[in-house]
C-alpha positions in Angstrom: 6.7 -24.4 -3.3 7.7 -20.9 -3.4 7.3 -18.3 -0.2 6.2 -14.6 -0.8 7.1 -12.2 2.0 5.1 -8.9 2.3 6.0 -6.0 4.6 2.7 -4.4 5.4 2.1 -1.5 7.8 0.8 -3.3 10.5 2.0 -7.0 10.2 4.6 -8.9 8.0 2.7 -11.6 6.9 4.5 -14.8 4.6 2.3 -17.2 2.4 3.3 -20.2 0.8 2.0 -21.1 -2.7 1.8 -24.5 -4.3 3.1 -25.7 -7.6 -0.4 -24.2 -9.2 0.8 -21.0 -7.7 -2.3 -20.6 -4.8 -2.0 -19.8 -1.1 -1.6 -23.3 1.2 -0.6 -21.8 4.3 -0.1 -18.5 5.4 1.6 -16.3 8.7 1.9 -13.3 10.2 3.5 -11.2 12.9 2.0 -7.8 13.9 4.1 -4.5 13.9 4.1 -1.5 15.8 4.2 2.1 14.6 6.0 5.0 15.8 4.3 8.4 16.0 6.7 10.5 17.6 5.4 13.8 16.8 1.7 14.6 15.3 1.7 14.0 11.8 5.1 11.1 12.1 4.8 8.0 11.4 7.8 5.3 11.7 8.8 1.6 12.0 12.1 0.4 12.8 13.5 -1.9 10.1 15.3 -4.6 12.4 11.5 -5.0 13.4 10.5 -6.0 10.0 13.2 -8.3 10.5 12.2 -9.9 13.6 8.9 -10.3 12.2 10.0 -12.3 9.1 11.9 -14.5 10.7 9.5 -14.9 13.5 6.3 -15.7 11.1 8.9 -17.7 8.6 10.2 -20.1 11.3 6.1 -20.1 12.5 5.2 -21.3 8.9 7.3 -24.1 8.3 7.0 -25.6 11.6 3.2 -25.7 10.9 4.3 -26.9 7.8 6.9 -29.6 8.2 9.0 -30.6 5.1 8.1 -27.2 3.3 11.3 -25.5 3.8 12.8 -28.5 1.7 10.8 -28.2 -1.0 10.8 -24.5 -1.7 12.2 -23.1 -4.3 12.3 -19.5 -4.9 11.3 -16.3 -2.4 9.3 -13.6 -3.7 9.1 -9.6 -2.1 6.2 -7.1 -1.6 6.0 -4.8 0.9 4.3 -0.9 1.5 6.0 1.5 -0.8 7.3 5.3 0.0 8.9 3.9 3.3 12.6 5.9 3.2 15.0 3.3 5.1 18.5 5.1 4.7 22.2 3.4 5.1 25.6 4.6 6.2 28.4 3.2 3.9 28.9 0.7 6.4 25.4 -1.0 5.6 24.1 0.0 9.4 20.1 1.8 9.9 20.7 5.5 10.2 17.6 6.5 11.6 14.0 4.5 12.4 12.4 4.7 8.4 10.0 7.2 7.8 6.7 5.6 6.0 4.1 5.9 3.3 1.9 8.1 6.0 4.2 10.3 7.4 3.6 13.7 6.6 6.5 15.8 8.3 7.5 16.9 4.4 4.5 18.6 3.5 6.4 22.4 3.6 8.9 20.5 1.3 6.3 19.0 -1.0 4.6 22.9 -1.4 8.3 24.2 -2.4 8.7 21.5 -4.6 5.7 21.9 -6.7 5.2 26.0 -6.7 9.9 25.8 -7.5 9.4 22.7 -10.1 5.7 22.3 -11.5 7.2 20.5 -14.3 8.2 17.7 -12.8 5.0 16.3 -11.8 4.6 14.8 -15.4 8.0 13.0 -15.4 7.4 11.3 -11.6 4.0 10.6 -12.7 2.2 12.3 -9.5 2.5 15.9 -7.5 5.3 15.6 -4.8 3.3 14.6 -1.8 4.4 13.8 2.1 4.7 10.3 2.6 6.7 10.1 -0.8 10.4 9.0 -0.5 11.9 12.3 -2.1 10.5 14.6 0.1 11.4 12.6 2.8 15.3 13.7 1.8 14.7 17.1 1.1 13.3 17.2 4.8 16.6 15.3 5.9 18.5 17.7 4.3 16.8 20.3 5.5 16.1 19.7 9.3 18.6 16.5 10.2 21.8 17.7 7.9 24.3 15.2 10.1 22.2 12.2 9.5 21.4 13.1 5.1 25.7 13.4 5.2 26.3 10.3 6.0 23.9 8.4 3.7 25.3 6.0 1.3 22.3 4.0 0.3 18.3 4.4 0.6 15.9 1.4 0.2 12.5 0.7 0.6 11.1 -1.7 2.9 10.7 -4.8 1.3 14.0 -4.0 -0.3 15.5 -3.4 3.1 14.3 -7.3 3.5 15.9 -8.5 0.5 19.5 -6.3 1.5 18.9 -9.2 4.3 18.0 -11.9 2.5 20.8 -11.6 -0.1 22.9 -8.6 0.5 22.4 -6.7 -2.8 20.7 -3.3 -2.9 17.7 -4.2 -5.8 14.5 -2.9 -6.1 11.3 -3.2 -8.8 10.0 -0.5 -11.3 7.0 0.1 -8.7 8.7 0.6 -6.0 10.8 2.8 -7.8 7.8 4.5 -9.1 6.8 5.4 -5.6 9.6 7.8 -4.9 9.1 10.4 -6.7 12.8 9.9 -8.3 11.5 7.4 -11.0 11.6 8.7 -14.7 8.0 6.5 -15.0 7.9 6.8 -18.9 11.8 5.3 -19.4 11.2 3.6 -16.3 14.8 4.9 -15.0 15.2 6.9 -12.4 15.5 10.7 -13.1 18.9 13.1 -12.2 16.2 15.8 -12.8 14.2 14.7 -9.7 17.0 13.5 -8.0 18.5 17.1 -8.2 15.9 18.8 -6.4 15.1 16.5 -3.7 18.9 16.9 -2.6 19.4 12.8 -3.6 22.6 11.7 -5.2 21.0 9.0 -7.8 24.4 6.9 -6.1 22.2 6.4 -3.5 19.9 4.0 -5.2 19.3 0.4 -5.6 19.4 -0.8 -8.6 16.0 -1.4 -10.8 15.0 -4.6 -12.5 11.6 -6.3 -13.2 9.9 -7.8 -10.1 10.1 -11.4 -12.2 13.7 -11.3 -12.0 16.3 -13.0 -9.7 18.1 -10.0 -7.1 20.5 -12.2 -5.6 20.1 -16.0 -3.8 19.6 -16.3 0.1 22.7 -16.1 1.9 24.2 -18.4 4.7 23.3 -16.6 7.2 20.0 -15.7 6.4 19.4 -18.9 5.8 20.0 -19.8 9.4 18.3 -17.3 10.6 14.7 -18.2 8.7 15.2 -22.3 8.8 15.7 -21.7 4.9 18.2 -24.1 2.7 20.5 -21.2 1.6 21.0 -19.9 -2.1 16.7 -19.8 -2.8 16.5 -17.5 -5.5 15.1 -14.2 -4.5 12.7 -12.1 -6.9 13.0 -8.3 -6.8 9.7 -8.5 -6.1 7.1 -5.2 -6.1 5.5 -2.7 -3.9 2.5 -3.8 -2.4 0.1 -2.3 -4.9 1.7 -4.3 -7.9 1.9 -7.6 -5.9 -1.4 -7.2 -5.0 -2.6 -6.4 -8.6 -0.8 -10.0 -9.9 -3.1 -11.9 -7.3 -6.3 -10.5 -9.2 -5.2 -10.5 -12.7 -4.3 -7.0 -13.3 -1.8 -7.8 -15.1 -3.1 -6.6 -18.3 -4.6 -3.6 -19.9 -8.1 -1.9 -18.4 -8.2 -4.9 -14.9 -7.8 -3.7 -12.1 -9.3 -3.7 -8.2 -9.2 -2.0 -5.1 -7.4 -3.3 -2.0 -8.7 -2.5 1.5 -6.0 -2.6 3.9 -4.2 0.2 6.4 -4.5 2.2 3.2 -6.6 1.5 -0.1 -5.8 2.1 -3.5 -8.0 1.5 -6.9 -5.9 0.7 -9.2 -5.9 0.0 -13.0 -3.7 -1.5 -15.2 -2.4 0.2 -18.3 -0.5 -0.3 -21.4 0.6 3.2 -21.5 2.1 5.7 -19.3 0.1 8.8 -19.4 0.2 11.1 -16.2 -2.5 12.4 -14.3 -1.6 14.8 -11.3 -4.1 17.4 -11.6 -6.8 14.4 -10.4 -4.7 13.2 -7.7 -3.5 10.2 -8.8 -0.6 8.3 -9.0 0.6 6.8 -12.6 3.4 4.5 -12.0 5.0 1.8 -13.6 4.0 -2.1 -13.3 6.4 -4.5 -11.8 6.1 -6.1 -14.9 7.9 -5.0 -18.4 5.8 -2.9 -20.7 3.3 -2.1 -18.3 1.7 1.1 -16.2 -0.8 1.7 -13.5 -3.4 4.3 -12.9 -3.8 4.4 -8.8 -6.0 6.4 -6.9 -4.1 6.4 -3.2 -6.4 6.9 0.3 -4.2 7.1 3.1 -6.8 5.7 5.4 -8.5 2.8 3.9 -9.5 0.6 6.5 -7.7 1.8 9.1 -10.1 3.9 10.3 -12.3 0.3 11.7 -9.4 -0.9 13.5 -8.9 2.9 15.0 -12.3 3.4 15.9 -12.0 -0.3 18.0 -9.1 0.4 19.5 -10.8 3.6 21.2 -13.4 2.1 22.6 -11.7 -1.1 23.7 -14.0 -3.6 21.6 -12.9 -6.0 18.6 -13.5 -5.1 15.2 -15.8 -7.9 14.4 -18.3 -7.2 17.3 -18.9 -3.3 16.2 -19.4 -4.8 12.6 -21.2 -7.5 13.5 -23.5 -4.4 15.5 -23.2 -2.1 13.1 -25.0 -4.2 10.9 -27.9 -3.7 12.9 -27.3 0.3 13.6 -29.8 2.8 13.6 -29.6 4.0 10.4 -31.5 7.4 10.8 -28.9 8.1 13.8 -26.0 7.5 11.7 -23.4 10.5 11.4 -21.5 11.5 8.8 -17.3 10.6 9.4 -14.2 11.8 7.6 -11.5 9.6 7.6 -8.8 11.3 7.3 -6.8 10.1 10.6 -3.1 10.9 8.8 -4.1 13.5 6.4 -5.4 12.2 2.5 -3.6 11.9 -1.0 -6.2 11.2 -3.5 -8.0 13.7 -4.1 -7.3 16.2 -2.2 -3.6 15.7 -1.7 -3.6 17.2 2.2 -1.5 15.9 4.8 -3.1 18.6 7.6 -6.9 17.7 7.3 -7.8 15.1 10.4 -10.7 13.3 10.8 -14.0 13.9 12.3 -17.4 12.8 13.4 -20.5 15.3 12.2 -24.0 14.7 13.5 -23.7 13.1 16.8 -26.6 13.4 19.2 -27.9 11.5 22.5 -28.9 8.5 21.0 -25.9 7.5 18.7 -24.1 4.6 20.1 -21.3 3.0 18.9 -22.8 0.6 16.0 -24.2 3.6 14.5 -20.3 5.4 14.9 -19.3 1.6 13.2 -21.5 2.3 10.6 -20.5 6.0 10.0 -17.0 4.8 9.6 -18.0 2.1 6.9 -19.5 4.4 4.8 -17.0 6.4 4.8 -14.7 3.9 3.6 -16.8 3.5 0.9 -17.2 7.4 -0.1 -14.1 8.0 -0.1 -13.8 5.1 -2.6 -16.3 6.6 -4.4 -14.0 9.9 -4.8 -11.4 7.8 -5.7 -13.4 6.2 -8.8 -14.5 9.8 -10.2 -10.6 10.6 -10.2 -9.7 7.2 -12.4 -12.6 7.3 -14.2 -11.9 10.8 -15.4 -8.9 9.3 -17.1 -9.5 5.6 -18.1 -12.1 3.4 -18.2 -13.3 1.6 -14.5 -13.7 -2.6 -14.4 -16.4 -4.2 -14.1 -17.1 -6.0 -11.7 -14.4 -4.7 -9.5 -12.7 -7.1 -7.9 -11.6 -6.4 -4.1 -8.9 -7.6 -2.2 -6.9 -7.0 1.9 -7.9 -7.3 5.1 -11.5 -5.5 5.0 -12.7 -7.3 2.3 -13.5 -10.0 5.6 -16.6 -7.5 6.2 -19.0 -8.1 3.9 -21.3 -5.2 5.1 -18.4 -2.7 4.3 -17.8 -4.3 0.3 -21.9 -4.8 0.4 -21.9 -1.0 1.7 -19.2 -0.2 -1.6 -20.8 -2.3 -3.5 -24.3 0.2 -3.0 -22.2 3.5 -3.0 -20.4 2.9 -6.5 -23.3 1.1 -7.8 -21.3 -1.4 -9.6 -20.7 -4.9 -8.5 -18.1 -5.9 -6.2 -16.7 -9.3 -6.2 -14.2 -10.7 -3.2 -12.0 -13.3 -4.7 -10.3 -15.9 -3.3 -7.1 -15.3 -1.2 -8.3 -12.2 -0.7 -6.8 -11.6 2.7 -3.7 -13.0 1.1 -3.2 -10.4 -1.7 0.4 -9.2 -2.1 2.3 -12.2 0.2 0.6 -14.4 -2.6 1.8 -11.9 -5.3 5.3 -11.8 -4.3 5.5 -15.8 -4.2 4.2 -15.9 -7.8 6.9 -13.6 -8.6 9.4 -16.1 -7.3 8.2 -18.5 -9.0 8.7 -16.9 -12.5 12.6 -15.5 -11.1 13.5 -19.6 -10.8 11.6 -20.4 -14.1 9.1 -22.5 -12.9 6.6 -20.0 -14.2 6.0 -17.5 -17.2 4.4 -13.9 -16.5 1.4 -14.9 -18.2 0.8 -17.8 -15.7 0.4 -15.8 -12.2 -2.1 -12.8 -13.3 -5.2 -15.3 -13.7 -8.3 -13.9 -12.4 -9.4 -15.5 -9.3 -12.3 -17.6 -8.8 -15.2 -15.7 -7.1 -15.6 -15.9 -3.3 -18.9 -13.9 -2.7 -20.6 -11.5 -5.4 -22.3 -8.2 -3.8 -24.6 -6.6 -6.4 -25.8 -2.6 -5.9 -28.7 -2.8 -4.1 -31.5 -0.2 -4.8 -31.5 2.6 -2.1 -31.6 6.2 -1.7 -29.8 6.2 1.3 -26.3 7.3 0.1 -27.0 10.0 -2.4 -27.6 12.8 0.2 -25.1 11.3 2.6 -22.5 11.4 -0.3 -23.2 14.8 -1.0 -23.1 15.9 3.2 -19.7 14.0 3.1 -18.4 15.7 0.4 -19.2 19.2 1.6 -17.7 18.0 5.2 -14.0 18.8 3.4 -14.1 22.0 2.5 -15.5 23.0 5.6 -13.3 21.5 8.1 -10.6 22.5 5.8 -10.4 26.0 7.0 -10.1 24.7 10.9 -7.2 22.6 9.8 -4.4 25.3 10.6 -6.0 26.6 13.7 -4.3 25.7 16.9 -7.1 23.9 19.6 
């Protein structure tokens, strides 16, 4: 058996996988986020900690004799998170994540100072990006940048835990902004103007290979047997890109989670930041990724519910039956958007409401939006490679089938939800264990998953207009965005 370990946003969750490498039992433990200013967002890594021991320890005791059998431990977690070291190996500061956008002055100097450099990180410098993130250390918290000694992100933060060496994974590394993404090393060029000292940084090797073995006092901690293998692993997108085959050139899929991405694997690495997008490098040797990146994803369901103090499945289940002449138009941009508009200042936004829109037609706003925005997201990739088809889907909101049916309609391309789904990168990660002991090859964990549910495009004018009011809704509110209210 083998256990993957992925450090989401808003829950760690751990999965184990079988000797056929699929999902038999899975865990998680919620997190909290830290906004302390608008725009901020952070997580304090001994939570992450707390969590993986906590849903560990709940696995195996659901699950007794597993612990004995296991074999190898495998890493994903969300990428851009900046966790930064003294020399002593103690947490400076609470990490600064994905969809934080305190940097955004920095990213603006950054790109009008260096507009080169775009082409060797593979992306324009963007808040929420690790670099920037330092530059604004350097720039606005000067006694904490001095004493740095090492910067990891967060699943690699985990595995510093799990086996005490600082290691990371060419995808993770890709989501700096410090990653030279065509010689997959990373770049004293990019390093130099984000006021980094390249010292700083883990060392890179493919997500398939061994980083170190659990120590004995991790062990103890997690009910583990100590000296498990431990796989460098990958950033969430790559992990989650194993569990539905995209593994090889022209698959690809789009995960629903906190965030989305559509992603598309590549055999070459050819750069793309005037659309937006982010071209990074696989977690596997010899390949590369073209991402579209939406800060929002499905966030905006679970935001929406909070407000009002209902669960997300009853405003789905009623949004299914909503109005749909009384349904507004919604932006989603709650923390600012990356694809394709690259703006960390736009906020989101409700247009059209009127007396008799309730809360399932708000629901339904709010799904389509998800699904527009996914729609801007496929003009950006397609622009430079060609889309899948079907496109598989995986994370947390593929559970609503109105929102992938709702996708599905908007892209006008089929949308299939394969199995383990709602497992995606935890799954990924423990198929990357299981090559890092040897009990598997690369070519054995990117199989395709068998179909859980098929939505085909059904015929409808609905969306065409809408699309068009939505995408007008940008540039309008854009010019609000700076205004103080």
């Amino acid at each position: 058996m083998y256990l993957g370990i992925d450090i989401g946003t808003s829950a760690v969750k751990v999965c184990l996988a079988d000797a056929g490498l699929s999902s038999v039992a899975t865990e998680s433990q919620p997190l909290t986020i830290s906004h302390p200013r608008p725009g901020w967002s952070e997580q304090n890594p001994q939570d992450w900690w707390t969590a993986v021991r906590t849903a560990t320890r709940a696995l195996l005791a659901k699950n007794p004799g597993a612990a004995d059998r296991l074999r190898a431990i495998g890493l994903s977690g969300q990428m851009h998170g900046a966790v930064l070291l003294d020399a002593g190996g103690a947490v400076l500061r609470p990490a600064i994540l994905w969809n934080d956008g305190r940097s955004d002055a920095e990213c603006t100097a950054l790109e009008q100072a260096h507009p080169e450099l775009a082409a060797i990180a593979g992306v324009r410098p963007m808040a929420g990006f690790t670099a920037p993130k330092l530059l604004w250390l350097h720039r606005h918290e000067p006694e904490i940048h001095a004493r740095i000694a090492r910067i990891l992100l967060p699943k690699d933060y985990i595995g510093h835990r799990l086996h005490g060496g600082f290691v990371t994974d060419p995808c993770d590394a890709a989501g700096t902004w410090w990653f030279d993404e065509a010689d997959r090393i990373w770049s004293d060029r990019l390093c130099a103007a984000t006021a980094t000292d390249p010292d700083w940084l883990p060392r890179v090797v493919p997500g398939t290979e061994t980083a170190g073995t659990l120590t004995a006092e991790a062990a103890a901690e997690l009910g583990l047997p100590a000296g498990l293998p431990v796989a460098a692993g990958a950033g969430d997108a790559a992990a989650g890109a194993i569990v539905v085959g995209a593994v090889a050139p022209g698959r690809g899929f789009v995960s629903l989670g906190t965030s989305a991405q559509l992603f598309v694997a590549s055999d070459r690495y050819a750069a793309a930041p005037d659309r937006g997008l982010h071209s990074y490098a696989h977690c596997l040797p010899g390949l590369w990724f073209q991402m579209a990146a939406m800060l929002n994803g499905a966030r905006p369901m679970s935001w929406f519910a909070e407000a009002i103090g209902q669960p997300v499945a009853q405003l789905v289940a009623e949004a299914d039956d909503a109005r749909l002449d009384r349904v507004p138009l919604f932006l989603p941009y709650l923390t600012g958007e990356r694809t394709p508009h690259g703006d960390t200042a736009i906020r989101g936004a409700f247009y059209g409401l009127g007396n008799d829109t309730g809360r399932a037609e708000m629901m339904r706003a709010i799904m389509d939006a998800i699904a527009y925005s996914l729609a801007d997201a496929c003009d950006a990739v397609g622009s430079v490679t060609a889309l899948p088809d079907p496109l598989l889907a995986i994370g947390g909101g593929t559970r609503s089938d109105l929102l992938l049916q709702t996708i599905s309609d908007v892209l006008d391309r089929p949308v299939h939800r394969g199995r383990d789904a709602d497992v995606g990168p935890a799954l990924g990660a423990a198929r990357l264990g299981a090559v890092a002991c040897g009990a598997a090859q690369p070519s054995d964990i990117g199989s395709v998953p068998e179909t859980d549910k098929r939505f085909l495009p059904r015929p409808t004018a609905r969306h065409a207009d809408r699309l068009e009011a939505y995408r007008a809704l940008y540039p309008a509110l854009q010019k609000l965005r700076d205004m103080p209210f």
